[in-house]
KEKE-3310 file (N, C-alpha, C; in steps of 0.2 Angstrom, whole numbers, plus 5000, padded with zeros to 4 digits):
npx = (5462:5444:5436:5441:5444:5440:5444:5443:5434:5433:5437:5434:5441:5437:5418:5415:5419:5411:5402:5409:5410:5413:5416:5409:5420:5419:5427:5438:5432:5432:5438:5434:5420:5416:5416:5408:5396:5395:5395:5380:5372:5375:5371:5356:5351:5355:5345:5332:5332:5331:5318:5313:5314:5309:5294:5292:5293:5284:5272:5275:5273:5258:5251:5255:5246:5233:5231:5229:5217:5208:5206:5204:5189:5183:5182:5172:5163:5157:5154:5145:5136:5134:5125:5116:5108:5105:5100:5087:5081:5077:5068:5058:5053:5053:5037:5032:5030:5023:5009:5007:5015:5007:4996:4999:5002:4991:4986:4991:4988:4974:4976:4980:4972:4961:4967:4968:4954:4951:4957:4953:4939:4943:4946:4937:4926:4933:4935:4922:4916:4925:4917:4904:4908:4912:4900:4893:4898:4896:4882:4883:4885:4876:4865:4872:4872:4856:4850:4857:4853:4839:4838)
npy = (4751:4749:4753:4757:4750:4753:4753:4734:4725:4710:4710:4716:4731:4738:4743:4751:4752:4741:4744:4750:4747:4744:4755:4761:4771:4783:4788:4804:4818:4827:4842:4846:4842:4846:4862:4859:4856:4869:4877:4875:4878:4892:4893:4889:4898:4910:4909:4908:4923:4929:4923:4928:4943:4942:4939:4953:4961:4958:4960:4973:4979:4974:4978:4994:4993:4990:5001:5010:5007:5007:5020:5026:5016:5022:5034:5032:5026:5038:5046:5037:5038:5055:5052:5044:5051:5062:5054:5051:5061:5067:5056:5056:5070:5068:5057:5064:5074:5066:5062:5072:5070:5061:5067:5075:5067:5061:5070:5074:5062:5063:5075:5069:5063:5071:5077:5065:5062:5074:5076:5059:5067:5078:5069:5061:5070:5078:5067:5064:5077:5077:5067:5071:5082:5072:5068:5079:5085:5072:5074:5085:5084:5075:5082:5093:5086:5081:5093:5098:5086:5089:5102)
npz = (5553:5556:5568:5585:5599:5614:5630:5639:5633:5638:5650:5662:5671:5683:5690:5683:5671:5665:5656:5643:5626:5612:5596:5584:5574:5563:5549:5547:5545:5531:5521:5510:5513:5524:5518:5507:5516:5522:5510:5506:5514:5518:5503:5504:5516:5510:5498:5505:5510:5499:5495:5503:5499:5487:5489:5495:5488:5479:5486:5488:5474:5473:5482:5479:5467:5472:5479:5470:5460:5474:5473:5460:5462:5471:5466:5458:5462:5472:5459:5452:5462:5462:5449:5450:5458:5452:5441:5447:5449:5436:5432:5441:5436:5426:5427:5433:5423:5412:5408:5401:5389:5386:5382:5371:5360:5359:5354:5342:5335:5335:5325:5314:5310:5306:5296:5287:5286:5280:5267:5261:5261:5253:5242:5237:5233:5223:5214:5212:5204:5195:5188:5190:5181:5168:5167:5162:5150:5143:5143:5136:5124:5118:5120:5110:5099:5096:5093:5084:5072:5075:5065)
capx = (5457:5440:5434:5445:5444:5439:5444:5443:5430:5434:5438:5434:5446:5433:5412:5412:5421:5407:5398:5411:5411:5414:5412:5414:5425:5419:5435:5438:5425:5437:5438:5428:5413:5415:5415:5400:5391:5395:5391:5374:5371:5375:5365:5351:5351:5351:5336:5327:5334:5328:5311:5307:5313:5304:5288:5291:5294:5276:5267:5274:5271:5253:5250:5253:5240:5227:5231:5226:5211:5204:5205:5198:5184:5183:5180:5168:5159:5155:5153:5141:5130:5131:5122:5109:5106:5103:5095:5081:5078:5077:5065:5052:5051:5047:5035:5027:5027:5021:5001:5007:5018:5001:4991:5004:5002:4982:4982:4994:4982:4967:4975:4981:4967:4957:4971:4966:4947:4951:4961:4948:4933:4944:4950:4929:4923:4936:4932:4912:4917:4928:4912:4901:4911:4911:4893:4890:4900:4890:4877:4883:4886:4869:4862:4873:4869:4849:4847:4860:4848:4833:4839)
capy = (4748:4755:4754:4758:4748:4758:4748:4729:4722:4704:4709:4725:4731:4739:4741:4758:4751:4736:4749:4752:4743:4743:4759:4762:4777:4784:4792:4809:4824:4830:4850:4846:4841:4854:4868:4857:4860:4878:4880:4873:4882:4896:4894:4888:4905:4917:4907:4912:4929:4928:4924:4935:4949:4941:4942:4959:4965:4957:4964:4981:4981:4973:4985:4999:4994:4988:5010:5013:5003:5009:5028:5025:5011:5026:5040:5032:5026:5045:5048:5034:5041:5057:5050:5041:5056:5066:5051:5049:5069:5066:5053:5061:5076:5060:5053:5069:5076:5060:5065:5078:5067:5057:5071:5077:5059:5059:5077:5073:5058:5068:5080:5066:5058:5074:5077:5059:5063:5078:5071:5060:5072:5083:5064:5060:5077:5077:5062:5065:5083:5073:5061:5076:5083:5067:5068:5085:5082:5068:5080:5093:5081:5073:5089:5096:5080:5081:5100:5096:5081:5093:5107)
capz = (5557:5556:5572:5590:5605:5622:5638:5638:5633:5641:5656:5666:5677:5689:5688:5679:5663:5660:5651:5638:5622:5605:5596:5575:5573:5556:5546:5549:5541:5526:5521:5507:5517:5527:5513:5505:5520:5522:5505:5506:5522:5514:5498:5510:5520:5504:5495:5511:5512:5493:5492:5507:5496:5482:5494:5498:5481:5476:5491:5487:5468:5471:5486:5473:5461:5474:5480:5463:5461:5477:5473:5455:5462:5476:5461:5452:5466:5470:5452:5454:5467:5459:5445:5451:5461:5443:5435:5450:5449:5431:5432:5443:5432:5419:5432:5434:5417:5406:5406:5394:5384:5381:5379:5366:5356:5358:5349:5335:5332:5331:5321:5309:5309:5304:5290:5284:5284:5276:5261:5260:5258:5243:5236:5238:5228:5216:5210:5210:5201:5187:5187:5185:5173:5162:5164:5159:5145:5138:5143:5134:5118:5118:5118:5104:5095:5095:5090:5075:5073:5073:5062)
cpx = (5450:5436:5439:5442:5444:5440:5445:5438:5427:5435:5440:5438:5442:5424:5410:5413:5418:5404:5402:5411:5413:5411:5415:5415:5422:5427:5432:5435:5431:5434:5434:5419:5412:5412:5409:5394:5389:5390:5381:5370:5367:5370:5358:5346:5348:5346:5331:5328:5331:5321:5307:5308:5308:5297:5285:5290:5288:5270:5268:5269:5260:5250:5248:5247:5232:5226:5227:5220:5206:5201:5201:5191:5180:5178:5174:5163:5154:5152:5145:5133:5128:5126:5116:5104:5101:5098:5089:5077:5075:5072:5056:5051:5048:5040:5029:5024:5024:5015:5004:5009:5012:4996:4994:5002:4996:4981:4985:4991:4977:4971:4977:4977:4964:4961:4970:4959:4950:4954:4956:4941:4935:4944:4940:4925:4928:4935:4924:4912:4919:4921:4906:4901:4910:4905:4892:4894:4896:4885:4875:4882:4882:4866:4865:4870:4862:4848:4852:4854:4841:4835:4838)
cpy = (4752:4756:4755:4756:4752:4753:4743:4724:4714:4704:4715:4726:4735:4738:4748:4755:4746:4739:4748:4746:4745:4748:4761:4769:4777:4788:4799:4814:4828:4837:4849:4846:4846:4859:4865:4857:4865:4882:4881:4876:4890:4899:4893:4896:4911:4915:4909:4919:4932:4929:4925:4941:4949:4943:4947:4963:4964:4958:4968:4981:4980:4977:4989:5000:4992:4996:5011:5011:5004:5017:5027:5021:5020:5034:5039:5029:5034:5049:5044:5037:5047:5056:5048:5047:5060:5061:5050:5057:5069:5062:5054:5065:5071:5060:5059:5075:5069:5061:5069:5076:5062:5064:5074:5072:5059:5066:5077:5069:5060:5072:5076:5062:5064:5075:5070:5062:5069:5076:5066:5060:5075:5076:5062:5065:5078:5071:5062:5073:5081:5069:5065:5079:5079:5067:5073:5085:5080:5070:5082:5089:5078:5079:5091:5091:5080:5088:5100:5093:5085:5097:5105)
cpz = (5557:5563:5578:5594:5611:5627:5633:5638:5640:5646:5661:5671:5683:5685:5684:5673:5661:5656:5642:5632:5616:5601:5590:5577:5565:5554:5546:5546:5538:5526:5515:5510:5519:5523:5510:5509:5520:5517:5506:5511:5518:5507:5501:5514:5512:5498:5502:5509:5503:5491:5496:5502:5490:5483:5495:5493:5479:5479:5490:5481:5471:5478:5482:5470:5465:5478:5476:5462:5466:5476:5464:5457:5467:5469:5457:5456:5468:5463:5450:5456:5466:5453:5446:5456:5455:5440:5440:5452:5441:5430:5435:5439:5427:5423:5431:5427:5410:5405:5401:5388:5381:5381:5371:5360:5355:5355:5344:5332:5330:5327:5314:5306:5304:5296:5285:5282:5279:5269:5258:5256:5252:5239:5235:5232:5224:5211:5209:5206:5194:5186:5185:5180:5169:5160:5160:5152:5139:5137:5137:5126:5116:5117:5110:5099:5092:5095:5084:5071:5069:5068:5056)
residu = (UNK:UNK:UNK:UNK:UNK:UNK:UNK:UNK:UNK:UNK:UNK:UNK:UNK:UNK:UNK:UNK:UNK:UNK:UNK:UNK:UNK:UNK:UNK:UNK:UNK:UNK:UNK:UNK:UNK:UNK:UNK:UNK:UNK:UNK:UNK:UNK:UNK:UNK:UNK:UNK:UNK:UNK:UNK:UNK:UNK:UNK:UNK:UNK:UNK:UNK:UNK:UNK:UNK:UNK:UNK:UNK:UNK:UNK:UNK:UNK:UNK:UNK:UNK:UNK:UNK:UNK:UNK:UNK:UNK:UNK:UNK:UNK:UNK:UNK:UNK:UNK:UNK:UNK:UNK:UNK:UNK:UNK:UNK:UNK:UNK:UNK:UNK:UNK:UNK:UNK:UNK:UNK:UNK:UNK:UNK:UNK:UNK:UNK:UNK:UNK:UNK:UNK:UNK:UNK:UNK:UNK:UNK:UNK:UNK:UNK:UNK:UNK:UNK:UNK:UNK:UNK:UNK:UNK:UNK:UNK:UNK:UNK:UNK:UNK:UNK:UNK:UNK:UNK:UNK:UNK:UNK:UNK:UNK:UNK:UNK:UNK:UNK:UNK:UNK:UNK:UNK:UNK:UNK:UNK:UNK:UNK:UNK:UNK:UNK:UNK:UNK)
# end
């Protein structure tokens, strides 16, 4: 039978038992269930107990390397500031010495320029000296020519 009768439905023997009626009885919770529960319980519990350690395992490790990262980011931060300390001490001596780096450049120009002009002036007179020469030359050669000529 699947369900069990409580009292008498059809005709209460006093006013407390109108209440009672008709109540399915399921069949009885077998050992397998049980142990299917348990299990599952069980497995339940140590996947938690699980992927808190997982959690913890990934907070250490990445703790670690965020250690590491701070003390390198930390080192070259300092490293950093000495630098720029160097490079703006460095800069002012620029800042302060540059007039002489253009005075430096305005006298190497003038002195190549003068070496220009000069080159020039011999490239100028050596060709007016060859050009004399040629003359004197022809000079010399018209001359010798006309007292041949006469003789």
């Amino acid at each position: 039978m699947d369900s069990l009768i409580v009292g008498n439905p059809t005709r209460p023997t006093n006013a407390s038992d109108v209440h009672i009626r008709w109540r399915p009885i399921g069949p009885g919770t077998s050992g397998t269930e049980a142990a299917l529960k348990t299990s599952r319980r069980r497995a339940s519990a140590t996947l938690r107990q699980a992927e808190r350690a997982e959690r913890a395992y990934r907070a250490r490790k990445r703790a670690a390397a965020t250690r590491a990262n701070y003390v390198d980011a930390r080192d070259h931060l300092r490293q950093a500031r000495e630098h720029l300390g160097l490079a703006t001490k460095l800069l002012a001596a620029v800042v302060r010495g540059w007039p002489y780096v253009l005075r430096e450049k305005r006298e190497a120009r003038r002195v190549k320029g003068e070496e220009e002009k000069r080159r020039k002036v011999m490239e100028k007179r050596r060709r007016l000296d060859e050009k004399l020469a040629a003359e004197g030359e022809e000079a010399g050669r018209e001359g010798e020519g006309e007292e041949r000529d006469v003789d």
